[in-house]
C-alpha positions as CSV (number, residue, x, y, z in Angstrom):
1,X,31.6,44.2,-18.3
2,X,29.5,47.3,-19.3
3,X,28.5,46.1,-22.8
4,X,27.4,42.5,-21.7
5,X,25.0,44.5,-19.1
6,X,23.9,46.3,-21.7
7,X,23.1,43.4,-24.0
8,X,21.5,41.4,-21.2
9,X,19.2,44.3,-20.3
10,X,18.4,44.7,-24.3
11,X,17.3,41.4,-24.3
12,X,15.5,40.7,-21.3
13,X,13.1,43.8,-22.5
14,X,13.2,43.6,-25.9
15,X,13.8,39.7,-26.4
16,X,17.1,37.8,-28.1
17,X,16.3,37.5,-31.0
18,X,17.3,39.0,-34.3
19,X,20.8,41.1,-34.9
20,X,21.6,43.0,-31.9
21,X,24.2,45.0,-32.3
22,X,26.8,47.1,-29.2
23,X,28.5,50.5,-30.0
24,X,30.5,52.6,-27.8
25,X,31.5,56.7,-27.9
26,X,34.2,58.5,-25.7
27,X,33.2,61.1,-23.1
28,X,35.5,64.1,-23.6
29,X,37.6,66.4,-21.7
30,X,39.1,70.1,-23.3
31,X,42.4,70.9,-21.9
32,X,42.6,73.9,-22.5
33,X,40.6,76.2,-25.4
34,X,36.7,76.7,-23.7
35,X,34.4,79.2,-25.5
36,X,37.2,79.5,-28.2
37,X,35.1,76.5,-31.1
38,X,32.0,79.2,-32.0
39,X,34.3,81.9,-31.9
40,X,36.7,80.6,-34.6
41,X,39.1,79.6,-32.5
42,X,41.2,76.3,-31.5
43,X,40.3,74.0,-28.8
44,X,42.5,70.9,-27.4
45,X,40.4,67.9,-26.3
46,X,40.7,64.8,-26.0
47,X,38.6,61.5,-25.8
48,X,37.7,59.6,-22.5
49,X,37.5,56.1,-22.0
50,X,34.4,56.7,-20.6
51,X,31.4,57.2,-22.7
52,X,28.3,55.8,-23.8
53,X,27.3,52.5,-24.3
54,X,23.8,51.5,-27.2
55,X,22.6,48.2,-27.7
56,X,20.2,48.8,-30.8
57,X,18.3,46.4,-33.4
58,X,16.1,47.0,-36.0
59,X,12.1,47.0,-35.9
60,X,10.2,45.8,-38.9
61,X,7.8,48.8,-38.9
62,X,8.1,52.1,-37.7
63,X,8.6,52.4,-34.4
64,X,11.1,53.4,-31.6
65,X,11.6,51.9,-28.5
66,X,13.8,54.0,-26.4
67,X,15.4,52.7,-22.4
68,X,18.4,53.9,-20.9
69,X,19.7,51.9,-17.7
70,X,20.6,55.8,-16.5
71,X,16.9,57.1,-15.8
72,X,15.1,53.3,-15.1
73,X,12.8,55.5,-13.9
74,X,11.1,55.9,-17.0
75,X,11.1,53.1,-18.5
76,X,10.6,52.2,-22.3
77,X,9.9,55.6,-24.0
78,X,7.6,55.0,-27.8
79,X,8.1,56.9,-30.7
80,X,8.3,56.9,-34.0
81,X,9.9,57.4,-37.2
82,X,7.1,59.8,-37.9
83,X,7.2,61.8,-34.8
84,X,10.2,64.1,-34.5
85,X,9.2,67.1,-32.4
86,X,11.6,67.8,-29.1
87,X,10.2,66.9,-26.1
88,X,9.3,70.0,-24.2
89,X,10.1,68.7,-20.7
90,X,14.0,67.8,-22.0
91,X,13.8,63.9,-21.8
92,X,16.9,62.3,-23.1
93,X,15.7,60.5,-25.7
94,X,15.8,64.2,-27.6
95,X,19.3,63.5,-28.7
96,X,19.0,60.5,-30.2
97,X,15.9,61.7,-31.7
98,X,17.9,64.6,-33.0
99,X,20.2,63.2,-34.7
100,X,17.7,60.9,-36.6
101,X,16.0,64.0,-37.5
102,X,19.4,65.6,-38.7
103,X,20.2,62.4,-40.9
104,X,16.4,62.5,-42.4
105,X,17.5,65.9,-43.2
106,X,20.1,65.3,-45.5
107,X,18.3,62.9,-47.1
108,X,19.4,59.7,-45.3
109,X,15.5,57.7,-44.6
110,X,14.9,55.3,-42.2
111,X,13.1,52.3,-43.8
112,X,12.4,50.7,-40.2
113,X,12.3,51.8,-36.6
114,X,14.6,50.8,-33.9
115,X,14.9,49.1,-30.4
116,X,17.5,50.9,-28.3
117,X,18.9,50.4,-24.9
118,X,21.6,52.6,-23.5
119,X,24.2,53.3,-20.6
120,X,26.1,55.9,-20.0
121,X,29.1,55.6,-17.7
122,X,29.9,59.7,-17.8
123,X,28.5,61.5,-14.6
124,X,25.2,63.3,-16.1
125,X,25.8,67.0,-15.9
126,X,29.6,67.2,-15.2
127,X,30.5,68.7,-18.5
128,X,32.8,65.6,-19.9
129,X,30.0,65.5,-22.7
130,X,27.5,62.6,-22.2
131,X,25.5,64.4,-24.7
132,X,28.0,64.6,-27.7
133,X,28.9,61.0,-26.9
134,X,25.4,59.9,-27.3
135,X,24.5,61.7,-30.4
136,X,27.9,60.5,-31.8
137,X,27.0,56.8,-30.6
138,X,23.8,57.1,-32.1
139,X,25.3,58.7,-35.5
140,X,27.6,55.7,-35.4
141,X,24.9,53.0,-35.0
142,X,22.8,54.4,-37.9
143,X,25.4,54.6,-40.3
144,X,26.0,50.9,-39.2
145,X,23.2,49.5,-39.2
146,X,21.2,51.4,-41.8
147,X,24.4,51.9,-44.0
148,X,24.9,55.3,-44.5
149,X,27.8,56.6,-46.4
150,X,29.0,59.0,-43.9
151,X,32.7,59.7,-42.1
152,X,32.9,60.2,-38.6
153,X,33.7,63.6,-39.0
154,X,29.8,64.0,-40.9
155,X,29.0,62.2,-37.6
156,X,30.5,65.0,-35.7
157,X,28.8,68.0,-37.6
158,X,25.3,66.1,-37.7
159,X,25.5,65.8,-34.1
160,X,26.3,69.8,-33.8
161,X,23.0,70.6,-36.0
162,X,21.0,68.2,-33.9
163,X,21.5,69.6,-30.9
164,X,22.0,73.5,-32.4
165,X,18.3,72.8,-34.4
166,X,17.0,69.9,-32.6
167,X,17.9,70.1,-28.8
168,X,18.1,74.3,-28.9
169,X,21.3,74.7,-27.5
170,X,23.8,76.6,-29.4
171,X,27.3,74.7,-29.0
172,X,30.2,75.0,-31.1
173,X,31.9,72.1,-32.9
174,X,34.2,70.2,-30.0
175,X,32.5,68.1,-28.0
176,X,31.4,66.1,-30.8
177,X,34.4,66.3,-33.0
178,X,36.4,65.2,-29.7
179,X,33.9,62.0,-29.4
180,X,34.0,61.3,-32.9
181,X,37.8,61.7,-34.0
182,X,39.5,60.4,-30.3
183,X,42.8,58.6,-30.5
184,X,44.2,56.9,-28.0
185,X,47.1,58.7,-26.0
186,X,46.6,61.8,-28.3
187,X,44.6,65.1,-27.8
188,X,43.6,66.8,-30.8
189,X,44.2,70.4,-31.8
190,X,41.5,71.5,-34.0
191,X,40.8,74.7,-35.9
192,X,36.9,75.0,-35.2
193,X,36.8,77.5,-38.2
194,X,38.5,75.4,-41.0
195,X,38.1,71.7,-39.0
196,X,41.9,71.4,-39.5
197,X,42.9,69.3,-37.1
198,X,46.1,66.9,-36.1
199,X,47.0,64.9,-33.2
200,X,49.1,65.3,-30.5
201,X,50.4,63.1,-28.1
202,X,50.4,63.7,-24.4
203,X,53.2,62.2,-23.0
204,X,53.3,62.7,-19.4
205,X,56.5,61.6,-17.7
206,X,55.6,61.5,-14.1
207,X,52.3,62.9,-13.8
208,X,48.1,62.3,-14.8
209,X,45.3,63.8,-15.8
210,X,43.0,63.9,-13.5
211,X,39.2,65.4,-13.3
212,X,37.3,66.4,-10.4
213,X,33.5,66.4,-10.6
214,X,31.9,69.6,-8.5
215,X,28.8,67.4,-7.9
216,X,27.5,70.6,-9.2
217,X,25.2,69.4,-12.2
218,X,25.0,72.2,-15.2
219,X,22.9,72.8,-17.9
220,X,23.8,74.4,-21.5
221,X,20.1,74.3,-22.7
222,X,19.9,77.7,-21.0
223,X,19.8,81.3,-21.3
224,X,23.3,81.7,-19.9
225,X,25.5,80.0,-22.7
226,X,23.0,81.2,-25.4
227,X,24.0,84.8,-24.0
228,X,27.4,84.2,-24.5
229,X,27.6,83.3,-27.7
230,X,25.6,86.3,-28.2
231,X,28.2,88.2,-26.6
232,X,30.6,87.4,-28.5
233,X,28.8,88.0,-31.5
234,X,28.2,91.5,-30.6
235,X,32.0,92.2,-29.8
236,X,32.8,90.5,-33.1
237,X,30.3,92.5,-35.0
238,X,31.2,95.6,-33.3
239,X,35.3,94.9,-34.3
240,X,34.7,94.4,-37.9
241,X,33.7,97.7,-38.4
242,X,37.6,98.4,-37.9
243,X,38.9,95.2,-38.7
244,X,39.3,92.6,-41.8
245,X,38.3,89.4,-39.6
246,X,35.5,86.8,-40.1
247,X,35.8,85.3,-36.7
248,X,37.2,86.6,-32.8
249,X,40.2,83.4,-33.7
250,X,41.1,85.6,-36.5
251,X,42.7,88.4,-33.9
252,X,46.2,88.3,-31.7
253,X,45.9,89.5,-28.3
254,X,48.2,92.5,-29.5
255,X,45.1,93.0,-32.2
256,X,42.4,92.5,-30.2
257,X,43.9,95.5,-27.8
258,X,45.0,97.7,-30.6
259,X,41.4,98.1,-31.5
260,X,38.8,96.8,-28.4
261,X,37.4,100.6,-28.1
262,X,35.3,99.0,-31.4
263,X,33.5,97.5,-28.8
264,X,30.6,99.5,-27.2
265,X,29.4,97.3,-24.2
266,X,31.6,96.4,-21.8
267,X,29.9,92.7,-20.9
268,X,30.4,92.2,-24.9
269,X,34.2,93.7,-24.3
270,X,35.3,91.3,-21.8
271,X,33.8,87.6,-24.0
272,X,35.6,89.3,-26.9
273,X,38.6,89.3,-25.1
274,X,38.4,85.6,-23.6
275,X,37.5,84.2,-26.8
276,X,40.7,85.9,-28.7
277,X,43.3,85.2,-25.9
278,X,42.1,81.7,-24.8
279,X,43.2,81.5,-28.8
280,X,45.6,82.3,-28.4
281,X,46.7,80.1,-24.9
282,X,45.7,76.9,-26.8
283,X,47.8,77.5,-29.6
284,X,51.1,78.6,-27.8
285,X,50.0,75.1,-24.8
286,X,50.2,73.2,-28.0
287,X,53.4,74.3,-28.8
288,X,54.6,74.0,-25.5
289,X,53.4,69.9,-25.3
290,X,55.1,69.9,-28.5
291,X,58.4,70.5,-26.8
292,X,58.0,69.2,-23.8
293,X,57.5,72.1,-22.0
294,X,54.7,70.9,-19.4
295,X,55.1,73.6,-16.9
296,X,54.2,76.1,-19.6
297,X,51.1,74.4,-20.5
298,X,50.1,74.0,-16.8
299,X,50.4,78.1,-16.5
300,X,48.6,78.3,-19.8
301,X,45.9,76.2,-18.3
302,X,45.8,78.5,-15.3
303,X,45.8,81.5,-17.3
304,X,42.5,80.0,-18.7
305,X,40.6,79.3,-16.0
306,X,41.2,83.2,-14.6
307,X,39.7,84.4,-17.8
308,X,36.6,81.8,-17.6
309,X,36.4,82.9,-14.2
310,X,37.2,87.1,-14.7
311,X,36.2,87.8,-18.7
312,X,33.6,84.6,-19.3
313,X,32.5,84.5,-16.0
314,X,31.1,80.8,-16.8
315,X,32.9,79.5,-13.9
316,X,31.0,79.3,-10.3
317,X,32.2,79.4,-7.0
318,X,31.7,75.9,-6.0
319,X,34.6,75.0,-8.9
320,X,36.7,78.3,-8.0
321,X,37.1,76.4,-4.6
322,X,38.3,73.4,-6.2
323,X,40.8,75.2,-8.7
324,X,41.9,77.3,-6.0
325,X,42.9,74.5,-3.6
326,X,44.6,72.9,-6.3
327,X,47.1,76.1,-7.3
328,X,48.2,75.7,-3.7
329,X,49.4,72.2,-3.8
330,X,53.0,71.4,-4.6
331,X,52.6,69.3,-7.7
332,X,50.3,70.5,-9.3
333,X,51.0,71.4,-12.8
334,X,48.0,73.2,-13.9
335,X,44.7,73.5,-13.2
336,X,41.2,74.7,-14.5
337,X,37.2,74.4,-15.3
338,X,36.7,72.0,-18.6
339,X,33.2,72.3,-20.3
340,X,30.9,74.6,-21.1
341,X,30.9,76.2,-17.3
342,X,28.6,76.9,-14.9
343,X,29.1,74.0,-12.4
344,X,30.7,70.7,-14.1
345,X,34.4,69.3,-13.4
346,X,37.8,71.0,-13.8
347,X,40.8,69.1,-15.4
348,X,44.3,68.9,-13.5
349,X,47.8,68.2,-14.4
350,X,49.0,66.4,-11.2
351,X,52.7,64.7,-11.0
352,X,52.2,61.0,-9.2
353,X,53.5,61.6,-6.2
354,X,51.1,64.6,-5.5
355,X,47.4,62.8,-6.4
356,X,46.8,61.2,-3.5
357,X,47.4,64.9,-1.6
358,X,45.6,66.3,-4.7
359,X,42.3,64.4,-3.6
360,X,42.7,64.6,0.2
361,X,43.0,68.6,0.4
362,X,40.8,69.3,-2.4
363,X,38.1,67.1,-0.5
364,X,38.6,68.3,3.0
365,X,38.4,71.9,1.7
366,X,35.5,71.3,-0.8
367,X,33.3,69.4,2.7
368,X,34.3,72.5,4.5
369,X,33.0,75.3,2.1
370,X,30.7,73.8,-0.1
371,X,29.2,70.9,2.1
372,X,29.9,68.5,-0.9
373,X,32.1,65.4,-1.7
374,X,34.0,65.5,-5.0
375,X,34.6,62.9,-7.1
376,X,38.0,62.2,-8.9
377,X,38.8,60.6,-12.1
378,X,42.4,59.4,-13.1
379,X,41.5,59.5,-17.0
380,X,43.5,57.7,-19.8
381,X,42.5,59.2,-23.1
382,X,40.7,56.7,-25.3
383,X,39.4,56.4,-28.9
384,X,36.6,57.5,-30.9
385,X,33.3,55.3,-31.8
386,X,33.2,51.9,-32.1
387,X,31.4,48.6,-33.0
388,X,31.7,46.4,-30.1
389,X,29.7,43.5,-30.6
């Protein structure tokens, strides 16, 4: 059991002694709405019941004593409460570190330091969120053990400004909101402008969700999703000089056409026009789960990955490959990249019958033109933080 590993490995380098106390936060995978939570749009993910795993205790000074079973490699990594400047080489420990510094910020002060062993079972760099789930598992252990007064939901948003302020990357809302708010068997359709949100349950009669890892490792800390929010700013800014809107989700796609000559470059042209039709997909695959209509959303999620591919261009050809084999195969509901792009997984609607072809063709074509293996995850959506010991 993943949590009594982590436990054991606590204690054998930090000792058994005291209160030691095991939390848990989902992974994440979007079904369909990418790019769409900065742009004031909707997204639909839901949480994994894979995640990240943080055995922590308190210190009686100020220290921090950071190890994560995923990079032994390093070994215990010092700190301290008094010490929060980013690591300029990216080490992990920036996101837990982050979201200290984001609860010291609103006022919430650590009187002690921390020991803190962690695992993550979410392949590192496929885009199912490993960081989200360890800010939100780290949220979630301070307001336990330090007793903060703060919902899950604050958990969420203090993760965002972490790793917007903290971290340097420039994400929307989802990922975190997704770890923080899971339900089990339900997806959740949230309004990344107003943080409206409800549940949906995703009732699959027949057929899985499945995820397929590229083995190609990306990384949002980079010049590339930074430029798109950019991007989209421009073509925003550029449309509100003909139009009453405060955000791209504010725009049909009928809208968005009547008045896109607003918008002088044409790079700037095309994220506007992903941003306010991927919109516009989630909310009409939403209605279409909502009445059963699963061959609609699987088109819908199609739909989206052309536009990530064509408008977004965050897609790469590695994961075109595996999308493309997928579309071919008899059974295969939908299909599309999840994540913030760039290499990562893509999620899959596959009926039962057709997963074991699913994996065979998608593999043999994947050795054949990329000269790598994918790896496959049946997923079962989970739940959102939790105490576990």
């Amino acid at each position: 059991m993943i949590q009594q590993n982590v436990l054991d490995k606590f204690k054998e380098l930090f000792g058994a002694d005291g209160d030691i106390r095991v939390y848990f936060a989902p992974g994440r995978v979007n079904l369909i709405g990418e790019h769409t939570d900065y742009n004031g749009g909707h997204v639909f993910p839901c949480a994994l019941t894979i995640g990240t795993y943080m055995a922590a205790r308190k210190r009686d000074d100020r220290k921090l004593r950071f190890y994560s079973m995923n990079f032994d490699n390093l070994g215990v990594v010092e700190s301290s409460l008094d010490e929060f400047t980013p690591d300029p080489d990216g080490l992990w420990t920036n996101y837990p570190m982050g979201v200290m510094w984001a609860f010291e910020g609103r006022g919430m002060k650590f009187e002690s330091g921390l020991d803190i062993v962690l695992f993550g079972n979410i392949p590192n760099g496929s885009g199912l969120s490993s960081s989200a789930s360890l800010e939100v598992v780290t949220g979630y252990m301070l307001k336990d053990i330090y007793g903060f007064d703060v919902t899950n939901q604050d958990i969420a948003l203090i993760g965002q400004y972490s790793e917007n302020n903290y971290n340097g990357c420039n994400c929307g809302i989802m990922d975190q909101f997704a770890s923080a708010m899971g339900k089990k068997d339900n997806a959740i359709f949230l309004d990344c402008n107003t943080l409206d949100f409800e549940y949906a349950p995703i009732v699959l009669d027949g057929a899985k969700i499945v995820v397929t890892n590229s083995m190609v490792k990306h990384s949002l800390v980079t010049s590339a999703y930074n430029d798109r929010r950019n991007e989209s700013a421009q073509a925003l800014k550029d449309l509100q000089t003909v139009c009453d809107i405060k955000t791209l989700g504010d725009l049909t796609d009928e809208e968005f056409e009547a008045h896109k000559d607003a918008i002088k470059d044409e790079v700037a042209c095309k994220r506007g026009k992903h941003a306010v039709y991927e919109n516009q997909r989630t909310i009409k695959a939403v209605k279409a789960l909502k009445e059963n209509d699963i061959e609609t959303f699987g088109k819908l999620m199609n739909a989206s990955h052309v536009s990530l591919r064509d408008d977004y261009e965050t897609s790469c050809p590695e994961v075109d490959v595996l999308v493309d084999e997928a579309w071919k195969i008899p059974g295969v509901i939908g299909s599309r990249i999840t994540g913030g792009g760039f290499g990562g997984c893509t999620v899959s609607i596959v009926k039962d019958e057709a997963i074991d072809q699913f994996k065979a063709n998608l593999t043999k074509a994947y050795e054949e033109k990329v000269g790598k293996t994918p790896e496959f995850y049946v997923v079962s959506i989970g739940d959102g933080p939790s105490r576990l010991a």
